[in-house]
C-alpha positions as CSV (number, residue, x, y, z in Angstrom):
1,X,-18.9,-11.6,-27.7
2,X,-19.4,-9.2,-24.9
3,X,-17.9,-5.4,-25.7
4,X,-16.1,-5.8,-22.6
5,X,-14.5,-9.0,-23.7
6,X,-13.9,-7.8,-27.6
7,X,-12.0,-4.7,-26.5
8,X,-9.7,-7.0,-24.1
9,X,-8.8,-8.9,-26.6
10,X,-8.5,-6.4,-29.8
11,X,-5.0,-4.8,-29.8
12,X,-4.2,-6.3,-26.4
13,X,-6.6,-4.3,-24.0
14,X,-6.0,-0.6,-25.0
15,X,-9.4,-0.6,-25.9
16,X,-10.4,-2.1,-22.7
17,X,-8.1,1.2,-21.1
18,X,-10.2,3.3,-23.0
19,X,-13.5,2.3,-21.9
20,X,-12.3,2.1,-18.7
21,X,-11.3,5.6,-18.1
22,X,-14.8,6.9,-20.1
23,X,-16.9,5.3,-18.2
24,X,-15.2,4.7,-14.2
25,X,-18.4,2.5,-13.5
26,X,-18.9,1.5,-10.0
27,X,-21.2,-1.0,-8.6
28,X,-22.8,1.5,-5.4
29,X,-22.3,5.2,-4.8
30,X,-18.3,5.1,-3.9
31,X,-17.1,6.8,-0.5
32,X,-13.7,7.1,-1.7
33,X,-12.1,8.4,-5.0
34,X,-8.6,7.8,-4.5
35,X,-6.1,5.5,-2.2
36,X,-3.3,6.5,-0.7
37,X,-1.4,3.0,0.8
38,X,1.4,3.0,3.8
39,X,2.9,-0.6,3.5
40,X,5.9,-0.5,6.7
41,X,7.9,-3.1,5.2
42,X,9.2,-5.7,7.8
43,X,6.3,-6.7,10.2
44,X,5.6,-4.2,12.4
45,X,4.8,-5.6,15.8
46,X,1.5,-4.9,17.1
47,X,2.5,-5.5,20.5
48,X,4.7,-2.7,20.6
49,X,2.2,0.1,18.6
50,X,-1.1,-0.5,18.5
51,X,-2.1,-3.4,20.7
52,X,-0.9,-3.2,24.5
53,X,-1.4,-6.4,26.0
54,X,-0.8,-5.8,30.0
55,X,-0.7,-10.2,30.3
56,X,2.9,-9.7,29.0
57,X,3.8,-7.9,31.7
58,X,2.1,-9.8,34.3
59,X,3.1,-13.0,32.9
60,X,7.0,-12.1,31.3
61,X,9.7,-14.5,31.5
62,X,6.9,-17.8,31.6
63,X,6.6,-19.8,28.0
64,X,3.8,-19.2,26.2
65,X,3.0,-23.2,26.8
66,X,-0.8,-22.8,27.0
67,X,-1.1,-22.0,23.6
68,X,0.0,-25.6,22.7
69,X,3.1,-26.0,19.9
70,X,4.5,-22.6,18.8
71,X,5.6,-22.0,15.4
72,X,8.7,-19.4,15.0
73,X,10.2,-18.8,11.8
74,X,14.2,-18.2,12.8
75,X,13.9,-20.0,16.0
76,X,15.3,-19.3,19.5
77,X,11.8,-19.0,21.0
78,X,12.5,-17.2,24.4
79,X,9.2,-16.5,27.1
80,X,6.9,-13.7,26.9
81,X,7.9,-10.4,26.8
82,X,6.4,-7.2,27.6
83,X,6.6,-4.1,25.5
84,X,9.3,-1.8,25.8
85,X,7.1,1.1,25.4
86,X,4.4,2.8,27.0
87,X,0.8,2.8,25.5
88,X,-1.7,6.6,26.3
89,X,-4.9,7.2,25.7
90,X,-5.6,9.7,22.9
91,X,-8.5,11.6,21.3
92,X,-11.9,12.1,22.4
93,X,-12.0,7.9,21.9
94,X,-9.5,7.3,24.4
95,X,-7.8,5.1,22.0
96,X,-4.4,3.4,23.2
97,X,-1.5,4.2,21.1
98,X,2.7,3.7,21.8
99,X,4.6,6.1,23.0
100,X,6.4,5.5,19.6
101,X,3.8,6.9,17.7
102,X,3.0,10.2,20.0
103,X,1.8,12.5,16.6
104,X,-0.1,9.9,14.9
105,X,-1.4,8.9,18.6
106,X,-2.8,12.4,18.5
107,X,-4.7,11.8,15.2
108,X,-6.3,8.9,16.4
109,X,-9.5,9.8,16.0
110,X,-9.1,9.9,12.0
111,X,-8.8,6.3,11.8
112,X,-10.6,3.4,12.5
113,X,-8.3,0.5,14.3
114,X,-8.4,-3.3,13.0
115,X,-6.9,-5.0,16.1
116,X,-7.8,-8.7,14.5
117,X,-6.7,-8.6,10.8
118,X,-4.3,-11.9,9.8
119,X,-1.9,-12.8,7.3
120,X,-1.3,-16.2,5.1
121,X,2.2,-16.6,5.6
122,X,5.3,-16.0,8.2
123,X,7.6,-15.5,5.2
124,X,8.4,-11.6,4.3
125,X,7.9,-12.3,0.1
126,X,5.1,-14.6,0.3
127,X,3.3,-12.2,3.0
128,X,3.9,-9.4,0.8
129,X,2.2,-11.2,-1.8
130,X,-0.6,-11.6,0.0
131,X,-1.0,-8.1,1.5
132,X,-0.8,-6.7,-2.7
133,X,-2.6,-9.3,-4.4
134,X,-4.8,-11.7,-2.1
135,X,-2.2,-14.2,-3.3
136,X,0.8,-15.7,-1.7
137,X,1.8,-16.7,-5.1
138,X,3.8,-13.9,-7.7
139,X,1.9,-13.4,-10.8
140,X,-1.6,-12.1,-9.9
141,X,-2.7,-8.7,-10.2
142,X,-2.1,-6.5,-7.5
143,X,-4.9,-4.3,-5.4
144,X,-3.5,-1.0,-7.3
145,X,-4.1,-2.5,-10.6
146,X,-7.6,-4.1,-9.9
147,X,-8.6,-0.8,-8.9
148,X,-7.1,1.0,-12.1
149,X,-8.8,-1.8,-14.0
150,X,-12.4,-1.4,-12.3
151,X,-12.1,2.4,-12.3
152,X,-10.0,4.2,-14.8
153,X,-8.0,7.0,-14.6
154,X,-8.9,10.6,-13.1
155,X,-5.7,12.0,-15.2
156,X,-4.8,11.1,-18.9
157,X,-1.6,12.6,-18.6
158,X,-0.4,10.9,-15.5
159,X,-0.4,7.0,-14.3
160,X,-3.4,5.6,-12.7
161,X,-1.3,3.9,-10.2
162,X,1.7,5.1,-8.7
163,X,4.3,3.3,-6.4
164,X,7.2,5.1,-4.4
165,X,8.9,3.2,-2.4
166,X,12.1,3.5,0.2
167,X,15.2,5.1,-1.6
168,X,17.1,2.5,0.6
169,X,15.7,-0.2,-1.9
170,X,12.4,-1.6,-2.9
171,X,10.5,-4.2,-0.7
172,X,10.0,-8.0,-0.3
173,X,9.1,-9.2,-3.7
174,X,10.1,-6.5,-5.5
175,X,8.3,-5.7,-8.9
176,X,5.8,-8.6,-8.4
177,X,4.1,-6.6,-5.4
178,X,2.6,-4.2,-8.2
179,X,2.5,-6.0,-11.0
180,X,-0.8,-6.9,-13.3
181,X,-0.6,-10.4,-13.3
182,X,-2.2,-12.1,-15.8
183,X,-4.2,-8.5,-17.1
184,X,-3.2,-6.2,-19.7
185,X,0.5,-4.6,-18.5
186,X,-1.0,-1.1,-18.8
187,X,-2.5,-1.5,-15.4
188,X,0.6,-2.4,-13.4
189,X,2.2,0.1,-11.2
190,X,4.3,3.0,-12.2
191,X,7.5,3.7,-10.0
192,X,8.5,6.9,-9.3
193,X,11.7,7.9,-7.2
194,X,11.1,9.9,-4.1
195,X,14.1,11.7,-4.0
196,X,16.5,13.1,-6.7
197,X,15.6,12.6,-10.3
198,X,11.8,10.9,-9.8
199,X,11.1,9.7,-13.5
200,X,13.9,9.0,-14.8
201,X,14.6,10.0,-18.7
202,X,11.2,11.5,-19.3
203,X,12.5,14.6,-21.0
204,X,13.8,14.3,-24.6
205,X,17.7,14.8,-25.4
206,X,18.7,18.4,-25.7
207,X,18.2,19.4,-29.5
208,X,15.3,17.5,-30.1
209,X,12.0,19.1,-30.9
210,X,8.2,18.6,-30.0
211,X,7.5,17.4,-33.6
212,X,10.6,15.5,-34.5
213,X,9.5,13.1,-30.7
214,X,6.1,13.3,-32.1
215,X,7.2,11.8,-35.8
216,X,9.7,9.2,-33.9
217,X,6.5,8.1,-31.7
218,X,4.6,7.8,-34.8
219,X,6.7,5.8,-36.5
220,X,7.9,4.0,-33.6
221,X,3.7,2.9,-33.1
222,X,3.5,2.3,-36.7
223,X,6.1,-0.4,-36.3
224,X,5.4,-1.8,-33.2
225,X,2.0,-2.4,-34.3
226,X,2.6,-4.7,-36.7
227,X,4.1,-6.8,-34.3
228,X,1.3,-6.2,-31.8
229,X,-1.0,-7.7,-34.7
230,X,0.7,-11.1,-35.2
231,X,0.8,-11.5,-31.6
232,X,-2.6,-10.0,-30.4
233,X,-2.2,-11.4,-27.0
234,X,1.0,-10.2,-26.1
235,X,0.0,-7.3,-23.8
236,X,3.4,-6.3,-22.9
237,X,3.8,-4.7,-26.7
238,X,0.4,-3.0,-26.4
239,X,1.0,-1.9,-23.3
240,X,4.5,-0.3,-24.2
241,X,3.0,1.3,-27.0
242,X,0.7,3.3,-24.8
243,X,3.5,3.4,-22.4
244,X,5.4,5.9,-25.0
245,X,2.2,8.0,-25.3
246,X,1.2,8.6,-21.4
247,X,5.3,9.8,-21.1
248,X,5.1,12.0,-24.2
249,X,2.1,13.8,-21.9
250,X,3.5,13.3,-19.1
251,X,6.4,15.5,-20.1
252,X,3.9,18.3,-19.1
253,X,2.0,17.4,-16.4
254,X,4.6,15.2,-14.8
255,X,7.5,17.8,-13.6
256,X,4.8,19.8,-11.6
257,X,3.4,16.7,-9.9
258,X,6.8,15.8,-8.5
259,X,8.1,19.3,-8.0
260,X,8.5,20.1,-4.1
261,X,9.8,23.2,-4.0
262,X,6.3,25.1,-5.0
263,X,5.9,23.8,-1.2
264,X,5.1,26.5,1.6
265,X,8.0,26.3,4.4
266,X,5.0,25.6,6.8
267,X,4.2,22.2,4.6
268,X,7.7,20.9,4.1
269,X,7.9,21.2,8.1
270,X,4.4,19.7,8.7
271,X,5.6,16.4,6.9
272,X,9.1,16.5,8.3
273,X,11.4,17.7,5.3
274,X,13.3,19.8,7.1
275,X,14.8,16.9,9.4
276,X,17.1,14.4,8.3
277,X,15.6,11.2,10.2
278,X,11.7,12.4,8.5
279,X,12.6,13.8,5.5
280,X,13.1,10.4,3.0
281,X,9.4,9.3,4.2
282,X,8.1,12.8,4.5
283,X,9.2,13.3,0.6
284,X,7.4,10.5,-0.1
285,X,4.3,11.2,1.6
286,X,4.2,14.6,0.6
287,X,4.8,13.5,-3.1
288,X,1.4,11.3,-2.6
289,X,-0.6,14.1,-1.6
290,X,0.2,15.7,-4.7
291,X,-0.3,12.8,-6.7
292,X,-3.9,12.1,-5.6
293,X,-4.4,16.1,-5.9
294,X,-3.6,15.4,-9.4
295,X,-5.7,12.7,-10.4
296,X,-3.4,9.6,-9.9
297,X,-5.9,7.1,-8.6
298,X,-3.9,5.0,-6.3
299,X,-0.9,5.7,-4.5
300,X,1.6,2.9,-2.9
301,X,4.3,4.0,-0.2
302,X,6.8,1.2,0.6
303,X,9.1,2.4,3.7
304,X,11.8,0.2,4.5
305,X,13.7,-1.0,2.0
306,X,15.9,-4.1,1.4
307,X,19.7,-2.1,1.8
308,X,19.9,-3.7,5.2
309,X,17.4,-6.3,6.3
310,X,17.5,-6.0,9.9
311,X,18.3,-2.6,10.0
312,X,16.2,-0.8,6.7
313,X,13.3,-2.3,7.6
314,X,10.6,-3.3,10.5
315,X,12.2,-6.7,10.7
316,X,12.9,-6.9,14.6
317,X,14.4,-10.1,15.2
318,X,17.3,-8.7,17.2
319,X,16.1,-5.9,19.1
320,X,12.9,-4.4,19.1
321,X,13.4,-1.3,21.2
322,X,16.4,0.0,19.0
323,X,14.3,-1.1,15.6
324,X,11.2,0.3,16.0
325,X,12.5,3.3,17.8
326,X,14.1,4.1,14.4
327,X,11.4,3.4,12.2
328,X,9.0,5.0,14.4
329,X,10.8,7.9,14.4
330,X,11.0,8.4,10.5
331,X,7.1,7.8,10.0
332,X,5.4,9.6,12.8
333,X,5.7,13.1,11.6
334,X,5.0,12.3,7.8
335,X,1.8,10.6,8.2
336,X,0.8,12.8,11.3
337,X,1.9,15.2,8.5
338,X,-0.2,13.5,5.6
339,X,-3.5,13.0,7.2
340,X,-3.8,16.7,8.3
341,X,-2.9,18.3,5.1
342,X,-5.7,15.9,3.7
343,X,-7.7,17.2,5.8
344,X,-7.4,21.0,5.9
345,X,-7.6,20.4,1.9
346,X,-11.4,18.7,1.9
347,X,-9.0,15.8,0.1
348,X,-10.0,13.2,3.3
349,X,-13.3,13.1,2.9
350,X,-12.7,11.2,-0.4
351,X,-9.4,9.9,0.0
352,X,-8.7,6.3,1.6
353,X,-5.5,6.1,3.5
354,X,-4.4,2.8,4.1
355,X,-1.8,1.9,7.2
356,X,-0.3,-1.8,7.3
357,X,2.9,-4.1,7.8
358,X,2.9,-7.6,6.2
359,X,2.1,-9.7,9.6
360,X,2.5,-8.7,13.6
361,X,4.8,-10.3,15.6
362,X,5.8,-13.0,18.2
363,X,4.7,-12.1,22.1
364,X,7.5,-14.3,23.2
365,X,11.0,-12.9,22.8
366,X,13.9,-13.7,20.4
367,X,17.4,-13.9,20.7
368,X,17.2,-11.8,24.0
369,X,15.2,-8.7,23.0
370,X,13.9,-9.4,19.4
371,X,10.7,-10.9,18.4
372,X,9.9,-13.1,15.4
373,X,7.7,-13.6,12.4
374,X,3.9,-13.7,13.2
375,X,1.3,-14.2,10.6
376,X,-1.5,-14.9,13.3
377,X,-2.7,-11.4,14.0
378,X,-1.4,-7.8,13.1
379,X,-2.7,-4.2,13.4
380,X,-3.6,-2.3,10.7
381,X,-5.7,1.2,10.3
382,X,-7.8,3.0,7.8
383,X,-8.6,6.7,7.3
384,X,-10.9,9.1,5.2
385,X,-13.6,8.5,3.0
386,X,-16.3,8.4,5.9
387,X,-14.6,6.0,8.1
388,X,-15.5,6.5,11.6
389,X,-12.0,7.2,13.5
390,X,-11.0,6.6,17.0
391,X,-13.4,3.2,16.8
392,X,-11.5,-0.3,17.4
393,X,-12.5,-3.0,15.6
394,X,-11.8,-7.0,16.9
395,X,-9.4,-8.3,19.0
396,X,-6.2,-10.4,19.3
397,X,-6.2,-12.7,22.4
398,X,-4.6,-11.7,25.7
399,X,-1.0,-12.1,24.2
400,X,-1.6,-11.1,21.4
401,X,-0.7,-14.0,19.5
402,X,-3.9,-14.9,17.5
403,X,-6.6,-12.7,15.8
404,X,-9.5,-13.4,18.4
405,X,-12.7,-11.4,18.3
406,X,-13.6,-10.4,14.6
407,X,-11.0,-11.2,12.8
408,X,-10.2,-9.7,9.3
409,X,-8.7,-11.6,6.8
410,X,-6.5,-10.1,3.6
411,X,-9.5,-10.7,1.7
412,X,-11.6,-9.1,3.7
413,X,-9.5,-5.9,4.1
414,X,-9.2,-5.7,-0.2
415,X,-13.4,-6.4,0.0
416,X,-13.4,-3.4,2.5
417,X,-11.6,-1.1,0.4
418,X,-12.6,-2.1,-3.1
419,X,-16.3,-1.3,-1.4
420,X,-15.7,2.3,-0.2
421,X,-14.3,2.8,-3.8
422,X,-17.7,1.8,-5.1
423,X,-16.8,-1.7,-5.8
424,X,-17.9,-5.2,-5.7
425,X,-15.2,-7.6,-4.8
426,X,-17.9,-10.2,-5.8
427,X,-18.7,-8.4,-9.4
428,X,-15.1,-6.8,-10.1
429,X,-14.2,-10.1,-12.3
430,X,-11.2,-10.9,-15.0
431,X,-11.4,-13.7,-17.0
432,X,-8.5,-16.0,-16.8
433,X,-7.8,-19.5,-17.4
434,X,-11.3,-20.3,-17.8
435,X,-12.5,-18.7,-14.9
436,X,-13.5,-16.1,-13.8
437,X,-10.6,-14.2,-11.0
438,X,-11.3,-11.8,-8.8
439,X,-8.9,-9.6,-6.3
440,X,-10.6,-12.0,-3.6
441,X,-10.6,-15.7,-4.4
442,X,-14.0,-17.1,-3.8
443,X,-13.4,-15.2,0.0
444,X,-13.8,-11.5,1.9
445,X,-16.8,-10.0,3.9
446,X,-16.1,-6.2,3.8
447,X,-16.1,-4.9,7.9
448,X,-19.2,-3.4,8.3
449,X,-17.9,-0.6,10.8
450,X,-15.9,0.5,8.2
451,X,-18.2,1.2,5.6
């Protein structure tokens, strides 16, 4: 038996943790150290941010009949519509950006575009899915938790893997979006609140000293264990058990991680914490910045949130102007906000930011002013860790309904960024099942302009 193998399977992969975070072995020289991901929850509609299509305009108010049966998810297919908002040219690249995004439209030569990247399904969950885990199916391990698995942790006393997501409610999907699938539990996602009370109950009760928590732990792992040893594949009890001990240190280094208020007044107004419509995201984007500062390996940001479908989140079917006005609006300044303080810190240079929706969005119009569900093509961007920015990579067709030059798959965007963390999406293996998984199927090409 393989080391690897024997320290998965003895006590339930905490062994397998350990090794992990000694040895963080990569397959080539890494470009990035960290991620920090921005999922907008909803479908965000290329059309309307990153992608102008000037055949909308020319041909509005005709059916999209030349691109034979069309498939809409909620129905009431109406003809094509032009944007509602005006694309400029930013940067030294001339890159086209909304109006809606005039700050991040600024930055654009930070990030490299992926005008051609495609999703697996027109359903929010199953898309979801797909975006965090290369699968449309719950159950298999998410992107954070391959990474905390092929890499380890930079910080002992805090998570490897870190979500924070809309204090309106979590995304499609829920829990499964950062789960660890079928691997030990240890590597799943921690969630932390962005606002209020982050971690919740991480300090003892009052009257309850350093050593009478350290003799309940003990005694509490002594117990546990023998469990743990009857059923040696249960990773959930292992997995708890080390659970207790990270938030036993964490009781240190935690507080200061999530603290704000150490913050100079020219930060909190650089990510937008000191207006109400920017301040929710801005928290959370902030927060990231001093996560990955800390040594938390991978950071997910969820905004949108399922309080109101149609209203909490990118999910336009009634009105696009009025939706992604609002959104817009809230997540401009923070990640304007979050990619220059990256900077100005030397944190860029090895940090990956991640921007992305679920899927794009119909050219033709819904219910009036509204567009639908679009799996076919959707825009997405990357920053930091040596990406060239202000370079556009593929192309949707001249509507915009299909990925047409280049296009990037989900499993292609995971092979992309598990290689700029030093990783093969080939080599970067779990055995389940009798076989042997990986993040990307038997699929994914990493882009070459992006490496």
């Amino acid at each position: 038996m393989k080391r690897r193998q024997f320290l998965l399977e003895a006590g339930g992969g905490l062994g397998a943790l350990a090794l992990n975070s000694l040895e963080a072995a990569t397959h080539h020289p890494a470009k990035a150290k960290r991620v920090i991901s921005l999922f907008m929850s909803g479908g965000v509609s290329h059309l309307d941010t990153f992608d102008p299509k000037p055949a909308l305009a020319r041909f509005a108010g005709q059916p999209l009949s030349r691109k034979g049966d069309i498939v809409v998810r909620q129905g009431h297919p109406g003809p094509l519509m032009p944007s509602p908002f005006a694309f400029r040219r930013h940067g030294q690249s001339g890159l086209e950006v909304s109006e809606l995004f005039p700050k991040l439209g600024a930055l654009c030569d930070e990030y490299a575009l992926v005008r051609s990247a495609f999703s697996k399904s027109n359903d929010h969950v199953q898309a979801h899915y797909a975006l965090s885990s290369g699968q449309i199916r719950m159950g298999f391990p998410s992107l954070g938790a391959w990474v905390s698995y092929g890499l380890g942790s930079l910080n002992q006393d805090l998570p490897g893997y870190v979500v924070l997501y809309d204090q309106r409610g979590g995304p499609f999907g829920g829990p499964a979006n950062w789960t660890a699938g079928f691997m030990p539990a240890a590597y799943q996602g921690t969630v932390f609140r962005a606002a209020n009370q982050p971690i919740l109950d991480l300090q003892p009760p009052p009257g309850v000293s350093a050593t009478e928590q350290r003799q309940r732990l003990a005694a509490l792992r002594q117990l546990n264990s023998l469990d743990a040893a009857r059923a040696p594949s249960n990773s959930e009890l292992t997995a708890r058990l080390d659970s207790y001990e990270l938030a036993y240190r964490m009781q240190s280094a935690a507080p200061d991680a999530v603290d704000l208020s150490s913050e100079s007044p020219a930060t909190r107004r650089l990510y937008g914490l000191d207006e109400a419509h920017t301040e929710p995201f801005g928290r959370q984007c902030l927060m990231a910045r001093r996560l990955v500062e800390r040594g938390v390996r991978f950071v997910q940001l969820y905004h949108g949130g399922l309080g109101n479908q149609n209203l909490d989140t990118w999910d336009a079917h009634e009105d696009v102007k009025t939706n992604h006005t609002r959104h817009a609006a809230a997540t401009d300044t923070p990640i304007a906000g979050l990619l220059t303080d990256l900077k100005s810190r030397g944190l860029l240079a090895d940090t990956l930011v991640l921007w992305h929706g679920e899927f794009g969005r119909m050219p033709i119009s819904q219910r009036g002013l509204g567009r639908d569900h679009n799996p076919g093509v959707m825009s997405l961007w990357m920053a930091g860790a040596g990406i060239r920015g202000g370079q556009v990579i593929g192309t949707s067709d001249e509507f915009g309904y299909k990925a047409a030059e280049q296009p990037v798959s989900v499993h292609d965007f995971h092979a992309t960024i598990l290689h700029l963390l030093g990783l093969d999406h080939t080599k970067l293996t779990y055995r389940f099942n009798g076989r042997q998984m990986r993040l990307t199927d038997v699929y994914g090409t990493p882009v070459p302009q992006l490496l």
